[in-house]
GUVO-945895 format. One record per residue (C-alpha): residue in three letters; x, y, z. Coordinates in steps of 0.001 Angstrom, whole numbers, padded with zeros to 6 digits, always signed. Layout:
N
ALAXYZ;...
This chain:
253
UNK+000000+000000+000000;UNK+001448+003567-000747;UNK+000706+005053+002573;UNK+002693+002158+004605;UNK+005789+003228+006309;UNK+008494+001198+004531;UNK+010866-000375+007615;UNK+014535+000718+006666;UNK+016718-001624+004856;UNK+019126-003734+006988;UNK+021748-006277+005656;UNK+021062-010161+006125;UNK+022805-010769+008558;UNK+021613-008158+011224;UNK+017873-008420+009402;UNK+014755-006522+011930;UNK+012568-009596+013003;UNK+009049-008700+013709;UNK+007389-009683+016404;UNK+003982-010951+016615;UNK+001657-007863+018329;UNK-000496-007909+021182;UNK-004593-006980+020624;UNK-005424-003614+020160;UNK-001780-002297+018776;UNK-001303-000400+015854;UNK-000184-002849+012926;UNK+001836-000349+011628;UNK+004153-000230+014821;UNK+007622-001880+014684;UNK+009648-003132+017559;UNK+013328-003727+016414;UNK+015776-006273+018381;UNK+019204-004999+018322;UNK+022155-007472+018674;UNK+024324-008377+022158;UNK+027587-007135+019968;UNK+025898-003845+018981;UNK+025009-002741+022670;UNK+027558-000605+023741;UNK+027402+000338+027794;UNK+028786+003906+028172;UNK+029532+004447+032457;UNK+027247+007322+034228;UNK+029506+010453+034941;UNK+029884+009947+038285;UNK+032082+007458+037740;UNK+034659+009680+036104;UNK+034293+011813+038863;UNK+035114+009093+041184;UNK+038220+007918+038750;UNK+039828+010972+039086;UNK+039452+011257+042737;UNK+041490+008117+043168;UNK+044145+009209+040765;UNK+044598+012760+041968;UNK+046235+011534+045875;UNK+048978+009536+044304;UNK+049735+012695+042053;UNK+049739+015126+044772;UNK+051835+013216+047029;UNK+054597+012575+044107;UNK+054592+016319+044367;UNK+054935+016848+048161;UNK+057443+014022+047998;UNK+059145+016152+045292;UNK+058637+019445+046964;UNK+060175+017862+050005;UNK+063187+016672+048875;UNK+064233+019783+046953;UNK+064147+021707+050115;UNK+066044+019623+051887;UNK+068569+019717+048986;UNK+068833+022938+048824;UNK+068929+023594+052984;UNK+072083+020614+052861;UNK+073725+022996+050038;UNK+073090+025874+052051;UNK+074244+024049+055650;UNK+077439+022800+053665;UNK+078554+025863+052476;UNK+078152+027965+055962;UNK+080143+025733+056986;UNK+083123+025693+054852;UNK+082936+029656+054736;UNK+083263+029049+058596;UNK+086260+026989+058494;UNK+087737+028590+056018;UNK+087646+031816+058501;UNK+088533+029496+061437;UNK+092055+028947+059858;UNK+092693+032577+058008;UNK+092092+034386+061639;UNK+093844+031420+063479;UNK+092431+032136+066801;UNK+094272+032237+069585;UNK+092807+031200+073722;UNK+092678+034766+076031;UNK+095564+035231+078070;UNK+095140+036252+081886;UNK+097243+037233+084702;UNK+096140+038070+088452;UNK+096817+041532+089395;UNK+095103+041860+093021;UNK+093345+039772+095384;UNK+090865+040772+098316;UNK+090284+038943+101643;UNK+086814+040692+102778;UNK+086384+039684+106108;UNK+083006+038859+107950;UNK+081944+041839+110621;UNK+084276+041702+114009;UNK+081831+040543+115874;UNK+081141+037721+113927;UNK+084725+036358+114091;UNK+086110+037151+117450;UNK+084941+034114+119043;UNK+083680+031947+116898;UNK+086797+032668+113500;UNK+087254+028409+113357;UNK+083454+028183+111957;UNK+083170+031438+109539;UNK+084668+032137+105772;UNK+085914+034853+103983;UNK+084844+036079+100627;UNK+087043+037368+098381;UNK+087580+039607+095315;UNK+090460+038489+092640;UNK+091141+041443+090133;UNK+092709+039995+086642;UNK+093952+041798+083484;UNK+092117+039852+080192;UNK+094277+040206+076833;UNK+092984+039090+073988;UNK+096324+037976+071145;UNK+093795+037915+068543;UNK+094931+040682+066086;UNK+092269+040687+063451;UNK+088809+038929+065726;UNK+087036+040324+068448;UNK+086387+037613+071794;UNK+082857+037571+073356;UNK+083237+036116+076971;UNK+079666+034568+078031;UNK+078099+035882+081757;UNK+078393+033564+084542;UNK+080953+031363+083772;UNK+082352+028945+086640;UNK+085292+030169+088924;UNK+086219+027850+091628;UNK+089303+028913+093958;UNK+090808+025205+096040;UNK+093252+025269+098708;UNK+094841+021735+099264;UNK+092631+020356+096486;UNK+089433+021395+098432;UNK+086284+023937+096923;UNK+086955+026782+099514;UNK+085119+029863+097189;UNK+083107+030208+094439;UNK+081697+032875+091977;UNK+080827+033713+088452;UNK+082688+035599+085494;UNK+081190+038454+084274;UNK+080318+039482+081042;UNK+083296+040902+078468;UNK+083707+041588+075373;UNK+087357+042735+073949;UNK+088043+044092+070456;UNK+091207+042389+068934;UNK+094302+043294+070665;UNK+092591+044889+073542;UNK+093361+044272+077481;UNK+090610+044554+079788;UNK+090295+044566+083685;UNK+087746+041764+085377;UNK+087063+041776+088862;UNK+085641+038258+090233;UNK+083852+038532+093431;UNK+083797+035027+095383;UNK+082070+033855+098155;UNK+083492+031567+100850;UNK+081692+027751+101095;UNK+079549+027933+104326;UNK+079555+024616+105043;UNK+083895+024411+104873;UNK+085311+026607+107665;UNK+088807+027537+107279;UNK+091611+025085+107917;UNK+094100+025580+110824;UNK+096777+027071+107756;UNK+094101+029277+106499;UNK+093430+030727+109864;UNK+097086+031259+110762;UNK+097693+033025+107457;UNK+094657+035526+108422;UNK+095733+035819+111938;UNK+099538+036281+111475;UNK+101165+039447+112994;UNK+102582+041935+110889;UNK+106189+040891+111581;UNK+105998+037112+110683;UNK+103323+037123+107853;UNK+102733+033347+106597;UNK+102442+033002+102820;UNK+099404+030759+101552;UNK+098542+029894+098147;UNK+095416+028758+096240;UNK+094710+027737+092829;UNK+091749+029593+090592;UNK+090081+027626+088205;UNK+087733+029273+085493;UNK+085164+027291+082805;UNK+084733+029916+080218;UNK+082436+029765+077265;UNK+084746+032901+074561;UNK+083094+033826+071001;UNK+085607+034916+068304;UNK+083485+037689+066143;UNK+084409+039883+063291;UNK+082098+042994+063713;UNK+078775+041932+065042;UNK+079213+038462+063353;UNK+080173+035734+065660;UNK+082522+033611+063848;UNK+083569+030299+066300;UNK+083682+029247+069832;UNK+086071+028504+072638;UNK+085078+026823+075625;UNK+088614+026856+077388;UNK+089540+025721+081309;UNK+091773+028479+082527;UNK+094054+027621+085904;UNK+096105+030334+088146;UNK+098320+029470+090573;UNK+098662+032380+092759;UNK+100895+032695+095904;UNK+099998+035553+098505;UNK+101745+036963+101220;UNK+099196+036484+103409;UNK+095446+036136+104135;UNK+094726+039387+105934;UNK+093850+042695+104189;UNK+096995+043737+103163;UNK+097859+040959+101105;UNK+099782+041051+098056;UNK+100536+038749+095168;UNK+103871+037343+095441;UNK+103611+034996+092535;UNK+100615+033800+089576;UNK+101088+031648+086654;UNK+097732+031213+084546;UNK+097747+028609+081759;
């Protein structure tokens, strides 16, 4: 009939069958099976989505990883070269340990009535006056606050106190005056007491030993360069204990 729709052509092998229709439809309604190996399944979006979530971790921590590891190149470069740029300035400037001598030292006794009766059970303090030189000709030393100054008699802690603060440009002397206070719980040995009780006319010579753990900064300008952490030990000799004593001898090495 000429007003039939004409089903388009197909080959043999993938030929439209029709199917038998149920009452009541149209006759001029076609239902066409398509083949298994022509369906092709195409994934919702969301899966992408979900694809790319997965992938995107592993990429970003490649990059930290990356990221990482540069830096820490580049701080070992940086590390590696402060540190030849020190040593190379450690041996040009050749630094060279302070040098120290005593010049004075101080018996401050306790008030008199204190020590008339009772002088076998009290200490002394004591202030030790030194001259600082620093033989560095082209750095500057830095001496740190409160480093440990021990004075012994016979081997035994009899006064202690702190260095002060210093700091020397190269070539430069400076005074220090190191106050130190007698241990309270070590009153003074028979010797110790006959050296502070002698008469004027038969003074009898004592001597201690000073012992100083310093912590000394070489520095060019304001830069601190390297560091010294030197044990400096005076002999000294005095003529005496009481307040006129003078330094008869001092070697400091």
């Amino acid at each position: 009939m000429d007003g039939r729709l004409q089903p388009p052509p197909t080959d043999e092998h993938h030929a439209a069958t029709p199917l038998p229709l149920p009452p009541g439809r149209d006759h001029h309604t076609y239902i066409v099976q398509v083949p298994k190996d022509q369906v092709y399944r195409v994934p919702p979006p969301e899966n992408a989505v979900f694809a790319e979530q997965r992938r995107n971790p592993i990429n970003r921590k490649n990059t930290n990883t990356c990221y990482r590891s540069s830096w820490f190149l580049i701080s070992l470069a940086i590390l590696l070269v402060l540190a030849l740029i020190i040593i190379a300035l450690y041996f040009i400037f050749k630094p060279k340990l302070p040098e120290f001598s005593v010049t004075k030292f101080e018996v401050k006794r306790p008030p008199t009535s204190s020590s008339s009766k009772k002088n076998a059970h009290w200490v002394p303090n004591y202030l030790v006056s030194m001259r600082a030189k620093n033989p560095n000709g082209r750095s500057g030393l830095s001496y740190a606050k409160d480093g440990d100054v021990s004075m012994y008699y016979d081997s035994i802690v009899v006064a202690t106190g702190e260095f002060p603060g210093l700091d020397q440009d190269p070539n430069a002397s400076s005074q220090v005056k190191i106050e130190l206070s007698g241990s309270k719980g070590r009153p003074l040995n028979a010797d110790m007491r006959r050296s502070m009780n002698s008469t004027s006319k038969s003074p009898v010579a004592i001597s201690f030993e000073l012992e100083m753990k310093l912590e000394v900064k070489g520095k060019i300008g304001g830069m601190k360069i390297y560091g010294m952490n030197p044990t400096v030990k005076c002999k000294i000799k005095l003529s005496s204990l009481r307040d006129d004593a003078r330094v008869l001898s001092q070697e400091c090495n």
